[in-house]
C-alpha positions in Angstrom: 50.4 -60.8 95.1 52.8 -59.1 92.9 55.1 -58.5 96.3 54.9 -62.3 97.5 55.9 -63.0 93.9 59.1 -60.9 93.9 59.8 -62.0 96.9 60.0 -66.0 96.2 61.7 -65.0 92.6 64.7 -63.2 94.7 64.6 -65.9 97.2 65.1 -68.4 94.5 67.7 -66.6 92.7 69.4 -66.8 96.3 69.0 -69.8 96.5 70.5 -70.8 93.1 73.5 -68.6 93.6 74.2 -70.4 97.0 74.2 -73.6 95.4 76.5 -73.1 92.7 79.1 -71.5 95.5 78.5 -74.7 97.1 79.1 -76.6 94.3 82.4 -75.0 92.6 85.8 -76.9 93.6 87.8 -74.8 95.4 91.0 -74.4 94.5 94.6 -76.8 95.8 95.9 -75.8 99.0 99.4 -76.7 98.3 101.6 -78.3 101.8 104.5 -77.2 103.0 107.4 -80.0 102.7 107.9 -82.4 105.1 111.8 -83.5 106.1 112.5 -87.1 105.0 109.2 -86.8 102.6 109.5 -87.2 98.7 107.0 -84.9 98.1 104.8 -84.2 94.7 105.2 -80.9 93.0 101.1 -79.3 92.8 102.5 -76.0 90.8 102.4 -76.2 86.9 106.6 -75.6 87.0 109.2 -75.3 90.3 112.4 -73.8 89.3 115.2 -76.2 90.8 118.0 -73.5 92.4 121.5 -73.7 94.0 120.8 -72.3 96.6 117.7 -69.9 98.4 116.7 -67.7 95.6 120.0 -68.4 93.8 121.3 -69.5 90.2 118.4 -72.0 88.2 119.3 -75.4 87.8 116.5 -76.6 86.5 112.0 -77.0 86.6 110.5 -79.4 88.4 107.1 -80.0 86.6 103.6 -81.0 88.1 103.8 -84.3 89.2 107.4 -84.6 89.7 108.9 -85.3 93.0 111.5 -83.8 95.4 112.6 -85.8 98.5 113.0 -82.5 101.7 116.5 -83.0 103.1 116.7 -80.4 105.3 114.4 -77.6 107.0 113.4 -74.4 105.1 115.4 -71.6 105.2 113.3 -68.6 104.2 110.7 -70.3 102.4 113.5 -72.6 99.9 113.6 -76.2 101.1 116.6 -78.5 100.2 116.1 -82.0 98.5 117.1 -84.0 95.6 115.1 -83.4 93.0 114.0 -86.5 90.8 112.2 -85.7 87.5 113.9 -84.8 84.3 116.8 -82.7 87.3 117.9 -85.9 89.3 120.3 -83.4 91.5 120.3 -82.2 95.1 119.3 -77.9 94.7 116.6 -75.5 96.6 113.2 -75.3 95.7 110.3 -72.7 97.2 108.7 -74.3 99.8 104.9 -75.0 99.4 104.1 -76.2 96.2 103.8 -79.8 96.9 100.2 -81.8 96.9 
């Protein structure tokens, strides 16, 4: 008896354990920019560059939108950025919703 009791007591606690994986949220995959898109910014702050990892311009905040202009060129997309920027500049590429 003592055995069958362990048993259901570590197949409960399994049980449990299993739902509450179930039941967390799992975290934002963030897209990739689409050209001709004005996309939403997911990440918390999006530095605003002139150019692929070049000189800040400015944050795009969650929220705030750019519009993709042109394809990625390693991993910066080009847009105009609206928001508190309202400029053209290069942004990392997937951090939108």
């Amino acid at each position: 008896m003592v055995t069958r009791g362990v048993t259901r007591a570590t197949a409960g606690l399994l049980a449990g354990i299993i739902a509450a994986a179930l039941a967390a949220p799992t975290p934002a995959q963030a897209a990739n920019g689409t050209i001709g898109q004005r996309e939403t910014v997911c990440a918390d702050d999006l530095f605003v560059r002139t150019e692929p990892v070049g000189a800040w311009m400015g944050t795009l905040y969650r929220g705030q939108t750019f519009l993709v202009e042109a394809p990625r060129s390693g991993g910066y997309v080009y847009g105009f950025a609206y928001g508190y920027i309202n400029r053209r500049g290069w942004v990392q590429d997937g951090w939108f919703c």
